[in-house]
C-alpha positions as CSV (number, residue, x, y, z in Angstrom):
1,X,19.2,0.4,-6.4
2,X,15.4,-0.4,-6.5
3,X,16.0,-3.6,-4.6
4,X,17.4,-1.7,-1.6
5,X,14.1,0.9,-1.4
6,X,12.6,0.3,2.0
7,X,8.8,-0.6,2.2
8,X,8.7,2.2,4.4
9,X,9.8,4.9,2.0
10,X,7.3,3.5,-0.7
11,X,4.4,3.3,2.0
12,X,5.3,6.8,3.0
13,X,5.2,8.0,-0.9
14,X,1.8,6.0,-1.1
15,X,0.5,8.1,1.8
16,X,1.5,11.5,0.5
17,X,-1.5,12.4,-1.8
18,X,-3.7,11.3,1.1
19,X,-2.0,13.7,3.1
20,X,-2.5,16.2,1.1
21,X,-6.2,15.5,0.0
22,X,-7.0,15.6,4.2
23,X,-5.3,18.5,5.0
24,X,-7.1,20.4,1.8
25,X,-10.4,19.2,3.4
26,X,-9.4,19.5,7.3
27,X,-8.3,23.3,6.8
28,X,-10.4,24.5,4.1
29,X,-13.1,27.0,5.0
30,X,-15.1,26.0,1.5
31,X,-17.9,24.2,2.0
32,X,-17.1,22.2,-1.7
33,X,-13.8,21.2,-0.2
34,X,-15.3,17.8,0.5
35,X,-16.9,17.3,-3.0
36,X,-13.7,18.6,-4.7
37,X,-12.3,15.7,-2.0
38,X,-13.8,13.4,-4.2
39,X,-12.0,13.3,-7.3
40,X,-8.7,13.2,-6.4
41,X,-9.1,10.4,-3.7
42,X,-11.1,7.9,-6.3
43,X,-8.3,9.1,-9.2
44,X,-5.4,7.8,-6.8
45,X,-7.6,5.3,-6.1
46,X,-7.3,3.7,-9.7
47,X,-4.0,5.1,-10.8
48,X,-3.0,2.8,-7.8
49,X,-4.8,0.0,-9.0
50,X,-3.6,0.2,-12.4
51,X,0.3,0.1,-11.1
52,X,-0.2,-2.8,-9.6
53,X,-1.7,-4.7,-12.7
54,X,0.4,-3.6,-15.5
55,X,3.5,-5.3,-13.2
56,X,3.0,-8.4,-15.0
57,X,2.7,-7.6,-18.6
58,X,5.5,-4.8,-18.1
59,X,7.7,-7.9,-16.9
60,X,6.6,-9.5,-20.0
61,X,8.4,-7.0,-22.7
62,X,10.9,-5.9,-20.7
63,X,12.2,-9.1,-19.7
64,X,15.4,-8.8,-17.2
65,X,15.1,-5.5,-16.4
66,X,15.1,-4.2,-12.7
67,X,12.0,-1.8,-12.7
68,X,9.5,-4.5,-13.7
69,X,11.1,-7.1,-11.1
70,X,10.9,-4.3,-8.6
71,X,6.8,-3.4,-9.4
72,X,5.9,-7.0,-9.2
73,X,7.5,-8.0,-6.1
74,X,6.0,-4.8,-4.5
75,X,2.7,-4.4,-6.6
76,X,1.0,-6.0,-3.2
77,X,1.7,-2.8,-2.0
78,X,0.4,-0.5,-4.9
79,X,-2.8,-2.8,-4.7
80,X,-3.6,-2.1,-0.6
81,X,-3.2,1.6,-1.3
82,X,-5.8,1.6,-4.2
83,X,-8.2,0.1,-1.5
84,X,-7.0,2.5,1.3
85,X,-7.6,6.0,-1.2
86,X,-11.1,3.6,-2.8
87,X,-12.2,3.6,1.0
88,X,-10.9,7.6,1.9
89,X,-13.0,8.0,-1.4
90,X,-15.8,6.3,-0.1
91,X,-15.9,8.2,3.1
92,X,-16.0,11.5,1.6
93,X,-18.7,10.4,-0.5
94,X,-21.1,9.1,2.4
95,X,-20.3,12.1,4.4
96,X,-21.0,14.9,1.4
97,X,-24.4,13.0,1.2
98,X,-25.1,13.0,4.8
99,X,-27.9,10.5,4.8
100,X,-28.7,7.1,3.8
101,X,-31.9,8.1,2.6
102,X,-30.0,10.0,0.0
103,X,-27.1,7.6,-0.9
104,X,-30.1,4.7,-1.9
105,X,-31.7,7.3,-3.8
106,X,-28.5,8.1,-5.6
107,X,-27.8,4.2,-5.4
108,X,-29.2,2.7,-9.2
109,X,-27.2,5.8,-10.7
110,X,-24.5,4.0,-13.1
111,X,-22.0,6.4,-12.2
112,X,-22.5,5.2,-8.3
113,X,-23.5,1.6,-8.3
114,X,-20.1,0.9,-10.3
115,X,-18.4,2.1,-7.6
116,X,-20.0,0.0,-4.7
117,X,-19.8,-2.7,-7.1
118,X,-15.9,-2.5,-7.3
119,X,-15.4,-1.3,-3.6
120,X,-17.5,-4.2,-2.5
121,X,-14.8,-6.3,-5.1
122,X,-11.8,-4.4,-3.5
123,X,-12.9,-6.1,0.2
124,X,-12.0,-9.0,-0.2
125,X,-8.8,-8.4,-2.6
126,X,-7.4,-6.2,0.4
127,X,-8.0,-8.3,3.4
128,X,-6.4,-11.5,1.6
129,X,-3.3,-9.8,0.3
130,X,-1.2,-10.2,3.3
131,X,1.4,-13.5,3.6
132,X,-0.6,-15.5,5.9
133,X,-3.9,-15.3,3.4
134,X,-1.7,-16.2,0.3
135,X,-0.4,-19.2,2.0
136,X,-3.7,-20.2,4.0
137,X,-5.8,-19.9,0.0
138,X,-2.7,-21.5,-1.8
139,X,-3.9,-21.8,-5.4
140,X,-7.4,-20.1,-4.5
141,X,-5.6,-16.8,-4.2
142,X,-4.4,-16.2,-7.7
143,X,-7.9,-17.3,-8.5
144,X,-9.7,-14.6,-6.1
145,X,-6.9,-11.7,-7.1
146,X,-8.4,-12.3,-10.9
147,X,-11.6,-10.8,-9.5
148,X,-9.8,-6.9,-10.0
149,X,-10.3,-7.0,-13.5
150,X,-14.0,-6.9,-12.4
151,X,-12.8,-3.8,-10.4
152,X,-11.0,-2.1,-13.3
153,X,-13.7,-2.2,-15.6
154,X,-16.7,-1.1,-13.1
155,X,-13.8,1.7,-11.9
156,X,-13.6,2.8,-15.6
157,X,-17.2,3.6,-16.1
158,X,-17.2,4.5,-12.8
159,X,-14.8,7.6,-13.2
160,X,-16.3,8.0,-16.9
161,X,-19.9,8.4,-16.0
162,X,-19.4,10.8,-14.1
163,X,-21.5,14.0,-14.4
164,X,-22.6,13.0,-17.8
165,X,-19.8,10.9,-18.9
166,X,-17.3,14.3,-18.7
167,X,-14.8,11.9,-17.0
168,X,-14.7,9.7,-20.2
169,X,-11.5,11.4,-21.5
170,X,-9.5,11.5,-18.4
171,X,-10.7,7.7,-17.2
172,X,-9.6,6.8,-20.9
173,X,-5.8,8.9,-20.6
174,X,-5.6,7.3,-17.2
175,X,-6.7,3.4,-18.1
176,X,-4.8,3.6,-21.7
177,X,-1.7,1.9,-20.8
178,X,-3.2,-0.8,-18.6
179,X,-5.7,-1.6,-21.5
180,X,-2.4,-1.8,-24.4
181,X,-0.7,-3.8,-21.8
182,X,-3.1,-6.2,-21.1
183,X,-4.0,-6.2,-24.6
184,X,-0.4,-7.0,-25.4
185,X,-0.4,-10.1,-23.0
186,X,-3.7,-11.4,-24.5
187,X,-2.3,-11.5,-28.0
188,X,1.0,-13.1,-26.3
189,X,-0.5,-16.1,-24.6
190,X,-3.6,-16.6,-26.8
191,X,-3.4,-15.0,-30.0
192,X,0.5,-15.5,-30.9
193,X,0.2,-19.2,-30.8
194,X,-2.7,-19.3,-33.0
195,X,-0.8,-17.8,-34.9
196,X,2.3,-19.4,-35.0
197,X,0.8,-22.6,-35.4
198,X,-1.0,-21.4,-38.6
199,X,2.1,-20.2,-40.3
């Protein structure tokens, strides 16, 4: 069933929150409606991300089954979306400051040097995750893709640090299955062995 879901449909899901979040800040006569903008923009931004890094471990446990094929073959996709709602986030941000003068002010803030940290990550991840830059980096890809972990963690205090590190609990609910998975497929490869070979 999942195998025969068009790219289309899942690009047109991807695209719905966006459209959403723009016509909420297109049509609103609030002059907040860009800050309030913000959230939800940088929150699909990393649930995004997330998707398309528990593929992996997911396949790992459930071994066979048809949803975890289905998110790995497609997590490309899940993975150019975070960067598309990261960038719409972005934009929102730069335009509710309205200067530069006031974005480098705001710049050595840990809440907002996290995020240009893992945007300026994200660049590169998005414009090599087309066919052509897989085949043209060969081995060098899966080497440069590793750099999102980098991204997770600077998105994670990112969204925690925010206004006083009041995002903690939601950037926690939000990142708590990608941090058990992972943790899962460290203990498999590196931990498991060890002990294995001990007993």
């Amino acid at each position: 069933m999942l195998s025969r879901f068009s790219p289309y449909w899942l690009w047109l899901l991807l695209a719905l929150p966006a459209f959403g979040i723009l016509s909420e800040v297109l049509t609103s006569t609030d002059p907040k409606a860009l800050r309030h903008a913000l959230h939800p923009s940088g929150e699909f931004a990393a649930r995004f991300m997330i998707i398309s890094m528990i593929a992996t471990p997911l396949g790992m446990i459930f071994k066979g089954r048809s949803f975890p094929r289905w998110l790995k073959k497609n997590r490309r996709y899940f993975g150019v979306a975070a960067f598309a709602y990261a960038a719409l986030h972005l934009g929102f941000y730069v335009i509710k400051e309205g200067s530069l003068a006031k974005i480098l002010e705001e710049a050595t803030h840990l809440d907002i040097w996290t995020g240009w940290l893992a945007f300026l990550i994200f660049l590169p991840l998005a414009a090599t995750s087309f066919d052509a830059a897989v085949r043209a980096l060969g081995p060098r890809w899966k080497t440069l893709q590793r750099w999102v972990y980098g991204a997770a963690v600077l998105t994670l205090v990112h969204w925690a640090a925010k206004d006083g590190w009041e995002g903690l609990p939601p950037a926690l609910i939000n990142f708590t299955p990608l941090i058990a998975l992972e943790g899962y497929r460290v203990w498999y490869w590196y931990i498991r062995p060890r002990q294995t070979r001990a007993a």
